[in-house]
C-alpha positions in Angstrom: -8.6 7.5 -10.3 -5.6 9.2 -9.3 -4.6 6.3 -6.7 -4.8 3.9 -10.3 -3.1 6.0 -12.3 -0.1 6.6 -9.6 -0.2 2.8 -9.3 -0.2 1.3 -12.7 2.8 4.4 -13.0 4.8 2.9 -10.5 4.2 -0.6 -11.9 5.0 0.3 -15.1 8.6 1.8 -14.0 7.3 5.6 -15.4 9.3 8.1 -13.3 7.8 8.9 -9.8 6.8 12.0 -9.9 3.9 11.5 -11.9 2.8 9.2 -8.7 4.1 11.8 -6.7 1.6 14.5 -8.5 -0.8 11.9 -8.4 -0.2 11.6 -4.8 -0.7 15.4 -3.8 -4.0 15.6 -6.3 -5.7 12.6 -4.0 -4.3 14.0 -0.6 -6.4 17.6 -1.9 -9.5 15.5 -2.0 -12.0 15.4 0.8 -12.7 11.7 0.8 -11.7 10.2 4.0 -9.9 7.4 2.3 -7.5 10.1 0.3 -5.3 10.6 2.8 -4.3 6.8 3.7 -4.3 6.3 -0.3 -1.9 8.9 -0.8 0.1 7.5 1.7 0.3 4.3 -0.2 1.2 5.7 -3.3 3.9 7.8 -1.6 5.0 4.8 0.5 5.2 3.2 -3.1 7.4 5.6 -4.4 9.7 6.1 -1.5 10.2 2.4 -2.0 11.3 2.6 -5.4 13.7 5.9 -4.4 15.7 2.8 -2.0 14.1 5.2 1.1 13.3 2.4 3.1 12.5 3.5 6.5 10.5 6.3 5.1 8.7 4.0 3.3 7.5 1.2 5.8 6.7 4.3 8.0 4.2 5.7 5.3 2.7 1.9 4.7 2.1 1.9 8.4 -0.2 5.4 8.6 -1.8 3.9 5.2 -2.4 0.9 6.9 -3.6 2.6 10.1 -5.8 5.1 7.8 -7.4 2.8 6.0 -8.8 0.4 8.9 -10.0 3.4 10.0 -12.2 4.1 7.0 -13.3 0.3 6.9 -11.0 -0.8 3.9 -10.3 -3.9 5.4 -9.4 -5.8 2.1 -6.6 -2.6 1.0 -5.4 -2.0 4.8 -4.7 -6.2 4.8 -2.9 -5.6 1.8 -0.7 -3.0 3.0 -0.1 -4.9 5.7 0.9 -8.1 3.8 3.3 -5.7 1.6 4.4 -4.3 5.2 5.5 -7.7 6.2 7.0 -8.5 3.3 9.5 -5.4 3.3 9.6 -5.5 7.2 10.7 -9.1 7.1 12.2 -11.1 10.2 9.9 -13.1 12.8 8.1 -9.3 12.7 7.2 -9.1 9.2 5.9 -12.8 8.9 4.1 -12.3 11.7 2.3 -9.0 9.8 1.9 -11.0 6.7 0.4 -14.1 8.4 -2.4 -11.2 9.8 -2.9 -10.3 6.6 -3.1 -13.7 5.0 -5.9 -15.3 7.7 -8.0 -11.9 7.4 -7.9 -12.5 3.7 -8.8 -16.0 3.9 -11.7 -15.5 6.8 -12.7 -12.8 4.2 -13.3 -15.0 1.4 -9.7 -14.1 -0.4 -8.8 -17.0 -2.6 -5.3 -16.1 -3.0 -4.1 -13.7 -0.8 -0.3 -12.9 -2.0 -2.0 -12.1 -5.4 -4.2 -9.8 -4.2 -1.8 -8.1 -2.7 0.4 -7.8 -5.5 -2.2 -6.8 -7.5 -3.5 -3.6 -4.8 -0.4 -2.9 -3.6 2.2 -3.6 -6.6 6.2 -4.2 -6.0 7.3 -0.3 -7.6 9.8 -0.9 -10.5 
């Protein structure tokens, strides 16, 4: 719950360090997908605080984490939302990986889902 929480935070434009708490409380948690989560919602934030670099560097060990853990649906996500910040023949490249493992996976609308996992922070 605390990746949700930090999420629909960041969504709704509530301060970051209540994602940033959020953050800290999932990377305590033994799960191996808490790590790579925490990186997303820190990647998230760093977004929203204009740190750009920092931030496409965290969705990249999220994205890494995550395939590692078999969360093939979030780590295509990331990657999509990679992309999309990355942008350039790069980024479209990322999110056209993302897009045709979402569609081989069954993923009627790809950008949605992506939005919808991986949210644009207010």
């Amino acid at each position: 719950w605390h990746c949700m929480s930090a999420m629909v935070a960041l969504a709704a434009g509530q301060p970051v360090q209540l994602a940033e708490a959020e953050a800290q409380r999932l990377m305590r948690r033994r799960c191996a997908s808490a790590r790579p989560m925490s990186r997303l919602i820190l990647a998230l934030v760093r977004r929203r605080q204009g740190r750009h670099a920092e931030s496409l560097a965290l969705l990249q060990q999220a994205e890494a984490g995550l395939d590692a853990c078999d969360m093939g649906l979030h780590a295509a996500c990331v990657r999509f939302r990679r992309g999309r910040w990355l942008g350039g023949a790069e980024g479209e490249a990322l999110s056209r990986a993302a897009r045709e493992w979402m569609d081989a996976h069954g993923v009627r609308d790809p950008q949605r889902m992506a939005a919808a996992m991986v949210p644009e922070p207010c």
